[in-house]
N, C-alpha and C positions, 0 to 999 in steps of 0.2 A: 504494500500500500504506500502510496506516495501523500506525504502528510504536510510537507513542509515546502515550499516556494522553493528554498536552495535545494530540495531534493529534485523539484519539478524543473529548476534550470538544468541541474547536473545531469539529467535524462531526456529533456527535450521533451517532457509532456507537458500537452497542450489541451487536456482538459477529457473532460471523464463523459462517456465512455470511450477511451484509447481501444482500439480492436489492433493485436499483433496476431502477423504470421509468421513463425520461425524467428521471433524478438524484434522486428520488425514494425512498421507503422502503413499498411499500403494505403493509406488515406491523406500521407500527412501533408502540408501544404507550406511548401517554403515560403519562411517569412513572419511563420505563426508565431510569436511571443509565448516561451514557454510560464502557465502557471497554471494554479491549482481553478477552476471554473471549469464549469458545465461546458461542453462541448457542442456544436450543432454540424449537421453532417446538409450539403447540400445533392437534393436528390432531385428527379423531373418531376416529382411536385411542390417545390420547394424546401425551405430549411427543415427540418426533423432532426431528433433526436439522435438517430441510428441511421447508418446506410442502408438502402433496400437490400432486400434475397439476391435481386439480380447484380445491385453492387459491389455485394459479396463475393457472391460466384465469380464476378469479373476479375476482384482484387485475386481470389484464390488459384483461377486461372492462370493470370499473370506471372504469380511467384513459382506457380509449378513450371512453366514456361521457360523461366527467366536463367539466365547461364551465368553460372558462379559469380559471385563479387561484384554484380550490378544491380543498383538497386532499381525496385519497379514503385510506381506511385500509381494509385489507380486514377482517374483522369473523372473529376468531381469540378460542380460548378462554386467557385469562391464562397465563401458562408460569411459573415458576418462577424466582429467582434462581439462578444458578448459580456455581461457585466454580471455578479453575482445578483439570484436572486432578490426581488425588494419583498418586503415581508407579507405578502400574498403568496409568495411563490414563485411568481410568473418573472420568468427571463425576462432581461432589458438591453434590447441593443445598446450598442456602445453608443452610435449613433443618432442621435434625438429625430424621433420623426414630428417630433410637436404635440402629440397625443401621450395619452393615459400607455402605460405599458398594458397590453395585452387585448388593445380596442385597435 
């Protein structure tokens, strides 16, 4: 478990749910600022929680695919920074859209 902010630079996670293959990240997206937050995965219905079945399958494809010592990224559209939790709950872009978080 990753608890602490210096644990989450020294590792490069970038927020929970992290999905590895073979210790690996096939999701991850250069650039991300490692730290402890909720993670959003972009899918062709928009942001969610999780990657689909099918962007699964893609990422698991690729790593079986992939030839020694090269890394594969699965190929996802940009997600959003995100902010912890406000005390409902509900995620808050980083981003201010000018509205109530979650309207």
């Amino acid at each position: 478990m990753i608890d602490t902010q210096v644990e989450a630079e020294r590792l490069g996670f970038t927020g929970s749910p992290t999905i590895l293959v073979n210790g690996r990240d096939p999701f991850a997206e250069s650039g991300r600022t490692p730290r402890l937050t909720c993670r959003g995965y972009g899918t062709p219905d928009g942001w969610a929680g999780v990657p689909t079945v099918d962007q699964l399958r893609q990422a698991l494809r690729a790593v079986a695919e992939q030839k020694p010592g090269r890394a594969v990224t699965a190929s996802l559209p940009p997600v959003p920074e995100l902010r912890p939790a406000d005390a409902t709950g509900r995620l808050r872009p980083a981003v201010s859209s000018g509205g109530r978080p979650g309207r």
